[in-house]
PDB file of N, CA, C and O in Angstrom, chain B, residues numbered from 101:
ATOM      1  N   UNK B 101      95.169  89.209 114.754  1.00  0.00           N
ATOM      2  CA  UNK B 101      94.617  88.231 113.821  1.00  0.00           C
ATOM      3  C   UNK B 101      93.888  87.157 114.611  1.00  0.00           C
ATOM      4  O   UNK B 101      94.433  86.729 115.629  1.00  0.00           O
ATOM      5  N   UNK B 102      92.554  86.620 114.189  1.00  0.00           N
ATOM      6  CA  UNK B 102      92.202  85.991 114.894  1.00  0.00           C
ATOM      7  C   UNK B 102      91.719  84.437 114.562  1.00  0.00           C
ATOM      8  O   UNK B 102      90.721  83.821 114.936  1.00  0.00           O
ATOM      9  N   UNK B 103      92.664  84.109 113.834  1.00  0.00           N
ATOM     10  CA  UNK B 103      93.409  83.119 112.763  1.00  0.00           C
ATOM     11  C   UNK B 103      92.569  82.909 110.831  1.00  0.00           C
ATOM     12  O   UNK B 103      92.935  82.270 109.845  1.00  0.00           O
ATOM     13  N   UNK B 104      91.713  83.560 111.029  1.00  0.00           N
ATOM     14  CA  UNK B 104      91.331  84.029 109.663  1.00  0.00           C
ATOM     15  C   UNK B 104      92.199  84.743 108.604  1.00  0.00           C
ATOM     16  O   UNK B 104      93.061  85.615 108.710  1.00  0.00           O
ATOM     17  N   UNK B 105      91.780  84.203 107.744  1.00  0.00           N
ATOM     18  CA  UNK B 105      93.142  84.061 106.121  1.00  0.00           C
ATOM     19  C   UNK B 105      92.670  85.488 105.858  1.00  0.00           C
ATOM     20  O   UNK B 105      93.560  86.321 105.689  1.00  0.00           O
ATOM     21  N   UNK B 106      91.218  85.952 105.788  1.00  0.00           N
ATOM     22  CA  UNK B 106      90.647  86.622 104.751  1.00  0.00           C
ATOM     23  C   UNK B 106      90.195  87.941 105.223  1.00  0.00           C
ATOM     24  O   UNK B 106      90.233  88.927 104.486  1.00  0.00           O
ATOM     25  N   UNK B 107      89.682  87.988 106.680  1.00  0.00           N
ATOM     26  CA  UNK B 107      89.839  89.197 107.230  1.00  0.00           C
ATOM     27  C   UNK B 107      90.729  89.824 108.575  1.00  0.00           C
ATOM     28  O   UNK B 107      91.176  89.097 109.462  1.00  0.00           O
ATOM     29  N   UNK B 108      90.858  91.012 108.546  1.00  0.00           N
ATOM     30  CA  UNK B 108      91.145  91.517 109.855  1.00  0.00           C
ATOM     31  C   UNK B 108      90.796  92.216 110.659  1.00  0.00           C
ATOM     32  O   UNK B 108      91.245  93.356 110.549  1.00  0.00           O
ATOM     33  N   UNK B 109      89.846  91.951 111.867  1.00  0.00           N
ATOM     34  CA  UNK B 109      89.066  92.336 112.432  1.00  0.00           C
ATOM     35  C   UNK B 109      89.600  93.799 113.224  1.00  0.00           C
ATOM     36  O   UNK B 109      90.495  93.516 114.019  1.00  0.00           O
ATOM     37  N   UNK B 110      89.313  95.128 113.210  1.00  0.00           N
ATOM     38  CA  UNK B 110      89.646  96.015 113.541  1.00  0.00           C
ATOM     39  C   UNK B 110      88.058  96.734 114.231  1.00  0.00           C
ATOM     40  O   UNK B 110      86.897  96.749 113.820  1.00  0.00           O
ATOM     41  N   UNK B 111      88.618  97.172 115.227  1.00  0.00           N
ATOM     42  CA  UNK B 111      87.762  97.991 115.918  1.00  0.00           C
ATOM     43  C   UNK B 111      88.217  99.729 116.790  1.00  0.00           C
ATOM     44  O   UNK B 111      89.210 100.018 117.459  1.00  0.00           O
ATOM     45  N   UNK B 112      86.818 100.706 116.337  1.00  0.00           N
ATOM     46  CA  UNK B 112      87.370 101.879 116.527  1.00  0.00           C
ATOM     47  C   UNK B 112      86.303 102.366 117.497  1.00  0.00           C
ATOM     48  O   UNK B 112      85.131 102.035 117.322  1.00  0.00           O
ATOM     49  N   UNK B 113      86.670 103.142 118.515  1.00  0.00           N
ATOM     50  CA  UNK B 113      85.676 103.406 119.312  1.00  0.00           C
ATOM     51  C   UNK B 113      84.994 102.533 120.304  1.00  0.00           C
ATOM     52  O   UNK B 113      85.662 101.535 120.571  1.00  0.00           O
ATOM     53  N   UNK B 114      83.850 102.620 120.930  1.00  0.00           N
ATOM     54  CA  UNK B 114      83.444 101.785 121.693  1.00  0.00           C
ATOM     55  C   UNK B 114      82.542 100.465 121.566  1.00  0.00           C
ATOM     56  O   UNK B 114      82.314 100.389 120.359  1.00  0.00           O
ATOM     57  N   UNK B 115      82.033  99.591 122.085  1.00  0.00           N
ATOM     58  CA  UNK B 115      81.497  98.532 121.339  1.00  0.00           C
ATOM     59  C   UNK B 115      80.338  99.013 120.741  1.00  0.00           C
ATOM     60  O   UNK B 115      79.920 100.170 120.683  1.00  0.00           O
ATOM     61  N   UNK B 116      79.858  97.948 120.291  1.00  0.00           N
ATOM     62  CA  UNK B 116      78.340  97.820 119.153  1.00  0.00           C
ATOM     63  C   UNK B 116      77.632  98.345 120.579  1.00  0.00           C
ATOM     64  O   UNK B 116      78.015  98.000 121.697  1.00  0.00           O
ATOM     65  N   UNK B 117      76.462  99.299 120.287  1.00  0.00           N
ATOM     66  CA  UNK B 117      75.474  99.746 122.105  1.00  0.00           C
ATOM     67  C   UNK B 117      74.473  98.567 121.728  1.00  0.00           C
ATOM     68  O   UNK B 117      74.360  98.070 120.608  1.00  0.00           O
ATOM     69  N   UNK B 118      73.871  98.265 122.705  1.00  0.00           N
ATOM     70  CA  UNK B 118      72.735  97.789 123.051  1.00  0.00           C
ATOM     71  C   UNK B 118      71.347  97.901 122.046  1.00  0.00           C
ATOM     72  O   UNK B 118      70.564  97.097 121.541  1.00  0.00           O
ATOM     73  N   UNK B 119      71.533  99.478 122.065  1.00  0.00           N
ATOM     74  CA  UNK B 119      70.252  99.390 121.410  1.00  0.00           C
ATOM     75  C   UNK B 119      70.574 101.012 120.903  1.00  0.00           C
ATOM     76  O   UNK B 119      71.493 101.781 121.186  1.00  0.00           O
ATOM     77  N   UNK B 120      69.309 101.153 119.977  1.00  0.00           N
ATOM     78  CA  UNK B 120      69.750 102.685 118.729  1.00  0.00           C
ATOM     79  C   UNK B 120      70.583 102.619 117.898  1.00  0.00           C
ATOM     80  O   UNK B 120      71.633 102.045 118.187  1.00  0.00           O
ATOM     81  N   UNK B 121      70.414 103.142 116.683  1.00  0.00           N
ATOM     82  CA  UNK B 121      70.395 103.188 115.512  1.00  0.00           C
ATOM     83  C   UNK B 121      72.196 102.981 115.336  1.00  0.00           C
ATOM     84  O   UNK B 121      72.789 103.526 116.267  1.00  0.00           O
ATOM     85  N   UNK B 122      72.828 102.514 114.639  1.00  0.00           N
ATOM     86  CA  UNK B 122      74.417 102.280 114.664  1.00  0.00           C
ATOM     87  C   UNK B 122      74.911 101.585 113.252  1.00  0.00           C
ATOM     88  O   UNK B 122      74.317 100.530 113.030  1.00  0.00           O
ATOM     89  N   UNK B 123      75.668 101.882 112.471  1.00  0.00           N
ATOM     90  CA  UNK B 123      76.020 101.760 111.339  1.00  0.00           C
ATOM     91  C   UNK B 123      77.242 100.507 111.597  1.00  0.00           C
ATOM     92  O   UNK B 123      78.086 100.737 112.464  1.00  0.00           O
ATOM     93  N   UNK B 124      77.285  99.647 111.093  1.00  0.00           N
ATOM     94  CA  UNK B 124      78.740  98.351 111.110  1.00  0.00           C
ATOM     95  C   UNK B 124      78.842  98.492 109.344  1.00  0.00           C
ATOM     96  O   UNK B 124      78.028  98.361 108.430  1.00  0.00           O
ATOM     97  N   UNK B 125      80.193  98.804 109.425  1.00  0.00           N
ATOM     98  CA  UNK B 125      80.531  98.730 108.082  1.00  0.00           C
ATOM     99  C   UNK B 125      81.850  97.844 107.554  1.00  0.00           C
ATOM    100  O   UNK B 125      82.644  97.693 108.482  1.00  0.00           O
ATOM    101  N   UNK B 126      82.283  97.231 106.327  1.00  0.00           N
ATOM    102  CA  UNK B 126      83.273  96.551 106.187  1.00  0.00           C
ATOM    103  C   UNK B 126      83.952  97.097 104.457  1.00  0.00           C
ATOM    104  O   UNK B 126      83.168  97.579 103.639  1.00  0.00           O
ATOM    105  N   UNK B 127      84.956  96.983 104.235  1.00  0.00           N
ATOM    106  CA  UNK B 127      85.263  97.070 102.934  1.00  0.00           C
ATOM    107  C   UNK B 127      85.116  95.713 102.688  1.00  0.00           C
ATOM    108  O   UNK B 127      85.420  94.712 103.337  1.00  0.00           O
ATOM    109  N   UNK B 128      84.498  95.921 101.438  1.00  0.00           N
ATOM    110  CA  UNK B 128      84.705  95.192 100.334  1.00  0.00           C
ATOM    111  C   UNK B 128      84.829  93.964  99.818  1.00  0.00           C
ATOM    112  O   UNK B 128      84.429  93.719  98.680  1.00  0.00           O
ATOM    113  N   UNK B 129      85.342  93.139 100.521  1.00  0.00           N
ATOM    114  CA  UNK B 129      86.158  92.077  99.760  1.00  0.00           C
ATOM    115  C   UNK B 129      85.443  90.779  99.052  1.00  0.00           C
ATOM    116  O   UNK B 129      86.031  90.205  98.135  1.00  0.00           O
ATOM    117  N   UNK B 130      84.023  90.289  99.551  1.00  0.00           N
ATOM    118  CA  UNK B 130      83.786  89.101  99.124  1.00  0.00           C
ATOM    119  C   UNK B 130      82.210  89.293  99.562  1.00  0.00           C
ATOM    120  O   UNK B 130      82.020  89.263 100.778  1.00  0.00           O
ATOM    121  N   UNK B 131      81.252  89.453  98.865  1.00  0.00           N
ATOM    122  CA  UNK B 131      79.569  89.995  99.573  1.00  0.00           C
ATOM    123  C   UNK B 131      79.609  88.756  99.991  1.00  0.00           C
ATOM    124  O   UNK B 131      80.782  89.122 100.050  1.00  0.00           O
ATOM    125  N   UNK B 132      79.540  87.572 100.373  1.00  0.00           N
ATOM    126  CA  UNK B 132      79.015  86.555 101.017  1.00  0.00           C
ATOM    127  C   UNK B 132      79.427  86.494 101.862  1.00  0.00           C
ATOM    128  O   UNK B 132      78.725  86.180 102.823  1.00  0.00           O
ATOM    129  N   UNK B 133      81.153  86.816 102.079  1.00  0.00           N
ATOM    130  CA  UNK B 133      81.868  86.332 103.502  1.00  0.00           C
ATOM    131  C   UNK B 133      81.412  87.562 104.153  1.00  0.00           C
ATOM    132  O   UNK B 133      80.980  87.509 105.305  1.00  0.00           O
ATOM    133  N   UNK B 134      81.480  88.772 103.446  1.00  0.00           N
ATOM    134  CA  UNK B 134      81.245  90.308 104.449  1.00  0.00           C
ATOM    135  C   UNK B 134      79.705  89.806 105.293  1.00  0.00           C
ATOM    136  O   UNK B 134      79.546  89.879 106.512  1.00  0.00           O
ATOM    137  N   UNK B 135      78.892  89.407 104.510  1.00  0.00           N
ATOM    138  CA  UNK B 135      77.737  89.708 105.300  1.00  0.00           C
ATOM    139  C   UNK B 135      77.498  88.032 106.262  1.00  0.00           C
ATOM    140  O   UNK B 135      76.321  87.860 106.580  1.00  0.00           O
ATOM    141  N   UNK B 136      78.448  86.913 106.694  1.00  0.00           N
ATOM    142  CA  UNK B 136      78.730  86.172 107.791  1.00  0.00           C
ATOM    143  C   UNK B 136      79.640  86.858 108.592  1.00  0.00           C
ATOM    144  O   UNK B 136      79.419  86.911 109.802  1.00  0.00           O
ATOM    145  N   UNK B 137      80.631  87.395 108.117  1.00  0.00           N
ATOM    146  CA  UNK B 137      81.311  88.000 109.389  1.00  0.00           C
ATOM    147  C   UNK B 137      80.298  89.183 110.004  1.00  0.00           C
ATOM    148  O   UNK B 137      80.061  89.129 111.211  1.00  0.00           O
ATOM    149  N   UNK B 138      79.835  90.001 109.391  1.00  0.00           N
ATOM    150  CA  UNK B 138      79.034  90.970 110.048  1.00  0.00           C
ATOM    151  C   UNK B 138      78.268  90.601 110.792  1.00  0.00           C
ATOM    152  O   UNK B 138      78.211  91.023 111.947  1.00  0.00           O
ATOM    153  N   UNK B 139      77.423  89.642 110.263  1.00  0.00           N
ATOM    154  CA  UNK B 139      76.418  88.657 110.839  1.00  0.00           C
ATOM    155  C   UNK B 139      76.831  88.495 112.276  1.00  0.00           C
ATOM    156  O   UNK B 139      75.994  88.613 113.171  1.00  0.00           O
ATOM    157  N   UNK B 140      78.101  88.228 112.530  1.00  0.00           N
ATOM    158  CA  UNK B 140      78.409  87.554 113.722  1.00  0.00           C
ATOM    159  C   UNK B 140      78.645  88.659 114.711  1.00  0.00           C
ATOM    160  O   UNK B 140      78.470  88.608 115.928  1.00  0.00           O
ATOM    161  N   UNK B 141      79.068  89.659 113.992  1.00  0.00           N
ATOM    162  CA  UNK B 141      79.860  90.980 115.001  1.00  0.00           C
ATOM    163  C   UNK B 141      78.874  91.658 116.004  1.00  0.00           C
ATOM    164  O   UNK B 141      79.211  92.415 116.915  1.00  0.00           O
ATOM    165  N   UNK B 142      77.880  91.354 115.762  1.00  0.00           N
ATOM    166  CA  UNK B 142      76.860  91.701 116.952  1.00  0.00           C
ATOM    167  C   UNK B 142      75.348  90.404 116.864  1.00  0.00           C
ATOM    168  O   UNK B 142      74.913  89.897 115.831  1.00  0.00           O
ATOM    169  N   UNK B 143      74.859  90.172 118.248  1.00  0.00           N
ATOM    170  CA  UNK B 143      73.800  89.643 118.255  1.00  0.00           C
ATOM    171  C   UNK B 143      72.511  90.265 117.663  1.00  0.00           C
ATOM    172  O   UNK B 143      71.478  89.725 117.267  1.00  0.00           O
ATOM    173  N   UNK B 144      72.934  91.738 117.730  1.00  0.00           N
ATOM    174  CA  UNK B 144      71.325  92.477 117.107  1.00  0.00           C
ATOM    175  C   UNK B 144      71.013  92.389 115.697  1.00  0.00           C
ATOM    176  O   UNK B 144      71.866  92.193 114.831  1.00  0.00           O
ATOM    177  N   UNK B 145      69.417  92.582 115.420  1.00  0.00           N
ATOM    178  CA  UNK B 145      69.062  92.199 114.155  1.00  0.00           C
ATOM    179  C   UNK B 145      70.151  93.288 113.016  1.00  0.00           C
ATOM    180  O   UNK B 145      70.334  94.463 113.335  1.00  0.00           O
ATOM    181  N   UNK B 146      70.705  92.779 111.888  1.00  0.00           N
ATOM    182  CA  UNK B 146      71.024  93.722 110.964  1.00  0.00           C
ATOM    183  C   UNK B 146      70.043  93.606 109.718  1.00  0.00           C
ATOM    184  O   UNK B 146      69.030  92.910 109.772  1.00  0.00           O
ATOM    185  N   UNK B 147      70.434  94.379 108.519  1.00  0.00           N
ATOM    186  CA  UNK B 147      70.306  94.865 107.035  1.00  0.00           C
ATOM    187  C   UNK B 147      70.895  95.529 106.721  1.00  0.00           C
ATOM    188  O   UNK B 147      71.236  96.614 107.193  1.00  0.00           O
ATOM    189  N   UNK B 148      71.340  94.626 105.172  1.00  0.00           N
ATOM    190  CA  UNK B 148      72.228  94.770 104.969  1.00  0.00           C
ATOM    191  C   UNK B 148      71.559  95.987 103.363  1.00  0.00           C
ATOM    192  O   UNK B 148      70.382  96.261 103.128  1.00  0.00           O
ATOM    193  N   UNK B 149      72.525  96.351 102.742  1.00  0.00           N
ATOM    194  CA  UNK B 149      72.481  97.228 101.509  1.00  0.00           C
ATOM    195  C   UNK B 149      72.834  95.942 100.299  1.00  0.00           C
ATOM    196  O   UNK B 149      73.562  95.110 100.842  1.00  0.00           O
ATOM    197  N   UNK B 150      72.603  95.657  99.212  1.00  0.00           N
ATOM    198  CA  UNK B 150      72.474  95.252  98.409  1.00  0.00           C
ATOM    199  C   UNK B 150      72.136  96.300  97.323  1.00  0.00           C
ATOM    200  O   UNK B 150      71.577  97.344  97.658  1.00  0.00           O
ATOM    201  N   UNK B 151      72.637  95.920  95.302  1.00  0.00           N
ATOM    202  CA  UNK B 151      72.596  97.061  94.571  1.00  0.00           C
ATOM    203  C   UNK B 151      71.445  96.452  93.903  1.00  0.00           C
ATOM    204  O   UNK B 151      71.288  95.262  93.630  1.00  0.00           O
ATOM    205  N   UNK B 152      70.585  97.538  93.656  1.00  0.00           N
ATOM    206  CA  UNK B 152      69.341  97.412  92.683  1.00  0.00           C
ATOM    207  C   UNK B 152      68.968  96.532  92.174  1.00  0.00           C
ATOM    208  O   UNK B 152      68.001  95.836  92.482  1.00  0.00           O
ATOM    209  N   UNK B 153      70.245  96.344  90.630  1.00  0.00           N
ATOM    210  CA  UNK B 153      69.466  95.484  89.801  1.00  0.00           C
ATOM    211  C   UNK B 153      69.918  93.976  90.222  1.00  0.00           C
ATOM    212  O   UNK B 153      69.712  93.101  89.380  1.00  0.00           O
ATOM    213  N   UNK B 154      70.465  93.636  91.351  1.00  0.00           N
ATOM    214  CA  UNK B 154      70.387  92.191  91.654  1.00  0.00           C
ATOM    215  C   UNK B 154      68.969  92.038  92.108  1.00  0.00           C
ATOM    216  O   UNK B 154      68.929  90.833  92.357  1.00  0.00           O
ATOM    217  N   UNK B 155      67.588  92.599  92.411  1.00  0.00           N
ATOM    218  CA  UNK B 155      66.823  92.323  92.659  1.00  0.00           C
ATOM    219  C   UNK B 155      65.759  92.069  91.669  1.00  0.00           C
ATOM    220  O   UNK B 155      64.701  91.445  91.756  1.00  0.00           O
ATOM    221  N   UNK B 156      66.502  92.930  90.385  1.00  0.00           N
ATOM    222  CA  UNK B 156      65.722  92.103  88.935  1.00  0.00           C
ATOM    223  C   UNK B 156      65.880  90.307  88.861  1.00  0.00           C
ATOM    224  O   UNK B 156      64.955  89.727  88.293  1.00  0.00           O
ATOM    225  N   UNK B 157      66.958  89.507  89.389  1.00  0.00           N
ATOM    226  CA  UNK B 157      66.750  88.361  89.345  1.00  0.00           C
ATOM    227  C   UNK B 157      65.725  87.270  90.207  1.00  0.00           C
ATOM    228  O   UNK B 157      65.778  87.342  91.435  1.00  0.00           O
ATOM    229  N   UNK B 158      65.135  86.632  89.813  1.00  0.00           N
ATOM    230  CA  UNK B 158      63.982  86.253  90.888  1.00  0.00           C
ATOM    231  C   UNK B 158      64.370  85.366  91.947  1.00  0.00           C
ATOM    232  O   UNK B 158      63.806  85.284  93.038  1.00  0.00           O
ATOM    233  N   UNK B 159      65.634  84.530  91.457  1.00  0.00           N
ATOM    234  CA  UNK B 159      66.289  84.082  92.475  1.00  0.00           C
ATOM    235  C   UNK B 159      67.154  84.891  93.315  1.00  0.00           C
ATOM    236  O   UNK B 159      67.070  84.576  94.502  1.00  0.00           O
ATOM    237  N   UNK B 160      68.051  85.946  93.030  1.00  0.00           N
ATOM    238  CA  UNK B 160      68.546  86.925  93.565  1.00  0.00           C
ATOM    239  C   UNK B 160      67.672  87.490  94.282  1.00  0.00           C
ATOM    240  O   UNK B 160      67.901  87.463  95.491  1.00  0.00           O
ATOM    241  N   UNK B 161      66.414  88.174  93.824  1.00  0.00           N
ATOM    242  CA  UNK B 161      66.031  88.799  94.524  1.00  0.00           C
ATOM    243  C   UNK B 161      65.015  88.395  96.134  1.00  0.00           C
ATOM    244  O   UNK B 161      64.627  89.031  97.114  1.00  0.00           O
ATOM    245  N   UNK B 162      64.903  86.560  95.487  1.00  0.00           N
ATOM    246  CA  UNK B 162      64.008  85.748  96.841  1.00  0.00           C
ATOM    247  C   UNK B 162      65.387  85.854  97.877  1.00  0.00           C
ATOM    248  O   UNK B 162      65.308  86.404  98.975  1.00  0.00           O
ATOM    249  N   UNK B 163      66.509  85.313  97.415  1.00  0.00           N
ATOM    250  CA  UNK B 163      67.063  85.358  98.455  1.00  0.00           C
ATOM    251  C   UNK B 163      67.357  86.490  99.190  1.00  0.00           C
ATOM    252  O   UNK B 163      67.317  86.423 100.419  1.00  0.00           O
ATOM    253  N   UNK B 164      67.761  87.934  98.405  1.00  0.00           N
ATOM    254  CA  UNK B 164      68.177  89.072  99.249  1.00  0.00           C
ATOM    255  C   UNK B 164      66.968  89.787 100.303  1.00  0.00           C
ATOM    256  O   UNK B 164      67.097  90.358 101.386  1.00  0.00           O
ATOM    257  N   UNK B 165      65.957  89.532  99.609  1.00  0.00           N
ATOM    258  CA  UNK B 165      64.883  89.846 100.246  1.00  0.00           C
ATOM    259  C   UNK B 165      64.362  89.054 101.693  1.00  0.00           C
ATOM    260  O   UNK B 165      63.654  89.410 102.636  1.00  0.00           O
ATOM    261  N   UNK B 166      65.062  87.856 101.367  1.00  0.00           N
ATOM    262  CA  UNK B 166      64.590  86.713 102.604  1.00  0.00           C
ATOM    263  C   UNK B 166      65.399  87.386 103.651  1.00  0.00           C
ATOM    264  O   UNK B 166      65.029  87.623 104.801  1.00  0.00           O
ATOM    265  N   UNK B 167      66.512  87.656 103.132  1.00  0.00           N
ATOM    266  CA  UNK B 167      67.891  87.918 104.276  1.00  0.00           C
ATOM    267  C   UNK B 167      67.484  89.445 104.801  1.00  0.00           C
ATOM    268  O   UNK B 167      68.085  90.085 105.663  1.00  0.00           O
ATOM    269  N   UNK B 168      66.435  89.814 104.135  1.00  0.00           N
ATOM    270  CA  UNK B 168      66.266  91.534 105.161  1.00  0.00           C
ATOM    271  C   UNK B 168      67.037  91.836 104.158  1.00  0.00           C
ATOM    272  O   UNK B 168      65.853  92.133 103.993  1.00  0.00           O
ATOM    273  N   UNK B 169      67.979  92.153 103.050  1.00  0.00           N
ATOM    274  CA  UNK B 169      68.553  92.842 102.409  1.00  0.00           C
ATOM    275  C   UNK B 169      67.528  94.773 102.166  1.00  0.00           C
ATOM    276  O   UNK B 169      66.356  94.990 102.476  1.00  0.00           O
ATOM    277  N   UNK B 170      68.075  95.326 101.829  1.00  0.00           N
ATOM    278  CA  UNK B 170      67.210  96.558 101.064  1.00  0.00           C
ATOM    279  C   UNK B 170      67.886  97.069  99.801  1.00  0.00           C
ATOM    280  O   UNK B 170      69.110  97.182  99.864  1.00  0.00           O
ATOM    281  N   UNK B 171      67.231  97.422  98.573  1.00  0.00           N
ATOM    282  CA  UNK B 171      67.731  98.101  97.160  1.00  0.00           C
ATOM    283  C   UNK B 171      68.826  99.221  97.612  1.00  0.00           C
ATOM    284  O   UNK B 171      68.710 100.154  98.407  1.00  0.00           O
ATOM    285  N   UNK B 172      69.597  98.924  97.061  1.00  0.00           N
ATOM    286  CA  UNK B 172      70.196 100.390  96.505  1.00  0.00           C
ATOM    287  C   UNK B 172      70.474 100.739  95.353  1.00  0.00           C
ATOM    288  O   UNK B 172      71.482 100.290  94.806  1.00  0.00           O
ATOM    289  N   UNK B 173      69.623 101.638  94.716  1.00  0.00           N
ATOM    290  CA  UNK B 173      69.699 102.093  92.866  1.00  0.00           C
ATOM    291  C   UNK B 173      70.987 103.079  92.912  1.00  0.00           C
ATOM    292  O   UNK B 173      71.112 103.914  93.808  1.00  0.00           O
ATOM    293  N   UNK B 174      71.751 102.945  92.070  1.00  0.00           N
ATOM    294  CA  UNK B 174      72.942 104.399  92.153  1.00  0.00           C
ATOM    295  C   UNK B 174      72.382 104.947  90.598  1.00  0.00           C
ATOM    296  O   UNK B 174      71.539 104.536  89.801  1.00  0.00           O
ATOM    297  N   UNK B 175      73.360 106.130  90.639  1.00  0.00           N
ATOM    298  CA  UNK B 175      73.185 106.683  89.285  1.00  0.00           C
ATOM    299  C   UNK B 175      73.644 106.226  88.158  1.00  0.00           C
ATOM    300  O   UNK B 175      73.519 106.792  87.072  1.00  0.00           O
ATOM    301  N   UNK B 176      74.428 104.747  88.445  1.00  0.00           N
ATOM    302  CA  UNK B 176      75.205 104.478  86.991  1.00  0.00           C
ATOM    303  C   UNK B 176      74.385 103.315  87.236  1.00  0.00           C
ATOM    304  O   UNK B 176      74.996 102.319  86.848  1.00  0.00           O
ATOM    305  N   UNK B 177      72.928 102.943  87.861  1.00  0.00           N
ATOM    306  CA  UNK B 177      72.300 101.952  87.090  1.00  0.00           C
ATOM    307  C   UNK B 177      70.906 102.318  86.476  1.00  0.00           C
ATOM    308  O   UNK B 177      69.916 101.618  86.266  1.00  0.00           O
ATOM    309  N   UNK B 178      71.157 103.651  86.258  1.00  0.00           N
ATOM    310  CA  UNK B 178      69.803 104.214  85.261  1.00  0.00           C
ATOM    311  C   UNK B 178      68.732 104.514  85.423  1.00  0.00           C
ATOM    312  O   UNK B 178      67.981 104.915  84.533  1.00  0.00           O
ATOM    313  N   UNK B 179      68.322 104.316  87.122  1.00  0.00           N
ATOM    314  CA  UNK B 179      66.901 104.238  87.262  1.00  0.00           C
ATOM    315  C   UNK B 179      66.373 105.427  88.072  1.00  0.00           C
ATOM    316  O   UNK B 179      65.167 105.533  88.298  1.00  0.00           O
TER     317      UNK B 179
END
């Protein structure tokens, strides 16, 4: 524990590489805190996944878009 209430930092395998393509993933728990802790877990640029229709909002969508976010449509949002 690395005195945080809300997550627990676990690591499998070897560190984040340098450079090439590498997936950081987290469950779940809170989209704002997931994507500061991620934020932090490596210096290299990320993007993140975000779902579709939050990008129908124009404020939703200035901000996800500012942050590098990208769409993800699933099948249970119709499109």
């Amino acid at each position: 524990m690395t005195g945080d209430s809300f997550y627990r930092r676990m690591t499998l395998g070897d560190s984040v590489p340098d450079e090439g393509p590498v997936l950081i993933l987290a469950n779940h728990q809170n989209a704002l805190a997931d994507r500061v802790v991620l934020g932090r877990s490596t210096p290299r640029p990320q993007r993140a996944l975000a779902k579709g229709p939050l990008f129908q909002f124009p404020v939703f969508s200035w901000v996800l878009r500012g942050g590098g976010a990208i769409p993800v449509f699933r099948a249970q949002d119709g499109l």
